[in-house]
N, C-alpha and C positions, 0 to 999 in steps of 0.2 A: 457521602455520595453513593446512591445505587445506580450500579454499571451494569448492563448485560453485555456480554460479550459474545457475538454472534460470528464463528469461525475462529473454533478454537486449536489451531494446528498451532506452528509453531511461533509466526507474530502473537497471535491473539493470546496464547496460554501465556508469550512471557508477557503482554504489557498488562494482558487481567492480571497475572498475580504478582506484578510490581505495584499496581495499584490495589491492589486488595493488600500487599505486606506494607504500605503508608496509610492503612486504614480503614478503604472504601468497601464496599460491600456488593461485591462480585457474584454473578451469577454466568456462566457458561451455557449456550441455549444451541444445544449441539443435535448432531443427528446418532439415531440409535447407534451403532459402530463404534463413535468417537464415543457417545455416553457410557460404554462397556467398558472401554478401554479405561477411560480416567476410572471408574469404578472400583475396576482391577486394579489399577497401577498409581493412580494419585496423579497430581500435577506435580513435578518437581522440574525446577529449573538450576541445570550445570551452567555455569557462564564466568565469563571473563570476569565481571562486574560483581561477581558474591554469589553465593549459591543460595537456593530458596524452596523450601519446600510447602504448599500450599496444603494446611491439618486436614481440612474436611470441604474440598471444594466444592461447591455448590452445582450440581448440573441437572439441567432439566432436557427433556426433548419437544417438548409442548408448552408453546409463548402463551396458553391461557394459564400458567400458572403461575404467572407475574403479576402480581397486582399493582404495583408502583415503582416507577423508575426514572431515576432524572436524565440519564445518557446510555445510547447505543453503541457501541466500539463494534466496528463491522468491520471485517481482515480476510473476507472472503477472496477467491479466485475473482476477476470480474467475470468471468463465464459462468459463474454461479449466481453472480448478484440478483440475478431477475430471480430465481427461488425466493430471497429473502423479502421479497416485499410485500405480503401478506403479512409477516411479522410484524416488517417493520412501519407496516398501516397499522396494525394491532397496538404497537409500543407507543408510537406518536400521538394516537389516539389518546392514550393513557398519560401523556405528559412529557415523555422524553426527546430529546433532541440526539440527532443521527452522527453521529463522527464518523467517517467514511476512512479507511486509512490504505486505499486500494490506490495502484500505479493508476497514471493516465487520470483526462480531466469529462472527457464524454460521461460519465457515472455521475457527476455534482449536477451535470442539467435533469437528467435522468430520475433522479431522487428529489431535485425540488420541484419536478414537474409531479410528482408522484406521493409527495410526502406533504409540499406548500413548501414554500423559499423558506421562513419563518425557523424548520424543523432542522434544517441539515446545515451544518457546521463544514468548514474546511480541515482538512488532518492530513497530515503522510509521517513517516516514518523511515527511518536509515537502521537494516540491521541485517545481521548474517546469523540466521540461523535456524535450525531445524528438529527434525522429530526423531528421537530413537526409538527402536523393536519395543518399547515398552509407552511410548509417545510420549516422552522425558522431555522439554525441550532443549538441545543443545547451542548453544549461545558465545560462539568461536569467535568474536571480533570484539575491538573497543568498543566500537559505536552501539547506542541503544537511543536513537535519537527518535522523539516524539516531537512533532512540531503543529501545532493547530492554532486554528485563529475563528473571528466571525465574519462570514459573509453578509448577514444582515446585522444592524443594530442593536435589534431585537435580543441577538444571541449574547451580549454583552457580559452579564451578569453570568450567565452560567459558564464564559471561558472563563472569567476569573475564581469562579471556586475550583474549577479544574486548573488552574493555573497553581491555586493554594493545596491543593491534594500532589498534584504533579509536583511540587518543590518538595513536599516529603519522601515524595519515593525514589527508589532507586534507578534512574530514567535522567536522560538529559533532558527536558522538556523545555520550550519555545513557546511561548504564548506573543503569535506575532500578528498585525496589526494590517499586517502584507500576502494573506496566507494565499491569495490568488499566485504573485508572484513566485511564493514561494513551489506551490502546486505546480505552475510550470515550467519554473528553473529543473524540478526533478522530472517533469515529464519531457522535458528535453533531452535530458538526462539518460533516462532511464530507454527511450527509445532508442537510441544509438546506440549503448552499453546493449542492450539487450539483443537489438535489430542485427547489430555487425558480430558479436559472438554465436548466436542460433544463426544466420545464414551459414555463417564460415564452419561450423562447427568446431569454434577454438575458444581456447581463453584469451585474453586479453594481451598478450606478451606475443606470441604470431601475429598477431594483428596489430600493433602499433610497428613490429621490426620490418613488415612489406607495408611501407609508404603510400603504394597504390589505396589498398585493403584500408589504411586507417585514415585516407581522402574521403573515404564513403563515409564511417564513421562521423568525420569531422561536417560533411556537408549534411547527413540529417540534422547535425546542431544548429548549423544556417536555419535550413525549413524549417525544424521546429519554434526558432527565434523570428522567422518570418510570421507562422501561422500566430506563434503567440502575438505580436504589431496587430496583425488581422482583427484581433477580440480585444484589443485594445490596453494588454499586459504589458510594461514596460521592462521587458527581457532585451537585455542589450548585448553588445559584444563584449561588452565585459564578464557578463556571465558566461557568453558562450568559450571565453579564455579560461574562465575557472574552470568550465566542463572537462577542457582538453586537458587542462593542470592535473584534475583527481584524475581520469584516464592515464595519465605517464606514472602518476602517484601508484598506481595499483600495484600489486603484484602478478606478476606474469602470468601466474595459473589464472586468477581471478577470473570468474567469469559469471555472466547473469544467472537467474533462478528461470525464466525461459529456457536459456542455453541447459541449462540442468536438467530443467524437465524434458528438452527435448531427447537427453542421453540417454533417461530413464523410461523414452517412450509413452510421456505422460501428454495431457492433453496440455496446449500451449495458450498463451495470453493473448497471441498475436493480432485477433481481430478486435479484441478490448483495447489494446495499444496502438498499432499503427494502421488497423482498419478504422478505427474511433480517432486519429490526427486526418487519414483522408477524408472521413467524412465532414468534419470539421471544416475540413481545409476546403473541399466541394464545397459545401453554403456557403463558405466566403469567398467562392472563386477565385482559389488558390491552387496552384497546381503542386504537387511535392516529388518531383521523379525518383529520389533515390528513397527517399522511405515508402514509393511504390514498387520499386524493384526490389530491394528488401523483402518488404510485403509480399511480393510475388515469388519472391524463393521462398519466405518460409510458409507459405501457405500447407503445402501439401503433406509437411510433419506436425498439421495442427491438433489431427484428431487420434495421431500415432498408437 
């Protein structure tokens, strides 16, 4: 299978070259900066799961020099995603279908409004980890979890050879049949986890020990099992029990990659996330107050 992999920080470079070490044939379609760096330093990945060193990784900075491609793995910021879509008109064109593997579900209408339904795939992913002074990835957690599925019919056949690459590599991969559901079990998820640690500016251990503080938490999982009812997702209370399970399951420091970037002064997800469930939620004439309140604290550390 040929893979471009478009955002190659620290998701992208590990799942490009877990799949590129089961076989596939990876290309990185970076920006000059990132393309110096790996130049200099290589791809190598430190991780829980086995270490990996990528010989001669393929990086380009310019999508005409792709001539054939069956799949796009895109791991960008979603405040970046609208950059990449001149590419990823260029790559579609040419035959490949889109894996999107970005938080939040506003980007899947977005790209098949832009690409045709036909082109773009359902993806997310579960992982902790990041880039060293040298853009090494570092890869601190069990989890390496890949989950995609088809939203059209159409896409059938190409989840299953990706289904058949992804069993060889080193990835827990999910080829599931449900990936809507799945997409917003984790955007349920990931709004709350993310929304109640960058407000509070805490990890996750302050914030479940004041009961007030982890009510907020707990009621964006409502809204978001609301908004999901709204579009027709069968997100139940049961999932929203599991949400608050992995929540106690954490460990205390734990805390989102929002929450992170906002320590580091970095630009924040916040309106790809929970500006992207309001808007949502508005077409369907749904009101969401605490993931507007949310929303309205962390607005003003978005462009920090």
């Amino acid at each position: 299978m040929r893979i471009v992999v478009i955002g190659a920080g620290a998701l992208g470079a590990y799942f490009g070259g877990r799949l590129e070490e089961a076989g596939a044939e990876v290309t990185f379609l970076v920006r000059e900066k990132r393309a110096k760096q790996i130049r200099e330093h290589g791809i190598h990945i430190n991780s829980t799961q086995g270490d990996y060193t990528l010989k001669n990784p393929k990086v380009i900075t310019d999508v005409a020099e792709i001539t054939s491609v069956d799949l796009v793995f895109v791991s960008v910021k979603g405040y970046h995603l609208q950059g990449t879509l001149d590419s990823l008109k260029q790559l579609t064109e040419k035959g490949a279908h889109v894996l999107p593997v970005l938080n939040g579900i506003e980007h899947i209408g977005m790209l098949q409004e832009q690409l045709g339904k036909d082109a773009v795939i359902g993806g997310l992913c579960f992982i902790i980890a990041t880039l060293n002074d040298k853009g090494h990835v570092v890869h601190s957690n069990d989890s390496h979890n890949l989950i995609f599925g088809p939203l059209e019919p159409t896409q059938t056949s190409l989840c299953k050879r990706l289904e058949e690459l992804a069993d060889k590599a080193n990835i827990d991969a999910v080829h599931s049949e449900k990936i809507s559901l799945e997409l917003w079990k984790k955007y349920m998820f990931i709004n709350a986890f993310s929304g109640i640690t960058t407000a509070t500016n805490l990890p996750i251990g302050p914030v479940r020990d004041a009961k007030e503080t982890f009510y907020v938490a707990e009621a964006i999982l409502q809204e978001m099992k609301l908004l999901a009812n709204k579009y027709h997702v069968p997100v139940t209370e049961a999932h929203v029990e599991a949400a608050k399970k992995s929540f106690k399951q954490l460990d205390p420091e734990a805390t989102s990659s929002m929450h992170q970037d906002r320590r580091k002064g970095l630009t924040l997800e916040v309106d790809h996330l929970h500006g992207g469930a309001i808007r949502l939620a508005k077409a369907a004439g749904l009101e969401l107050p605490f993931t507007e309140t949310v929303f309205g604290i962390i607005k003003p550390f978005e462009n920090a």
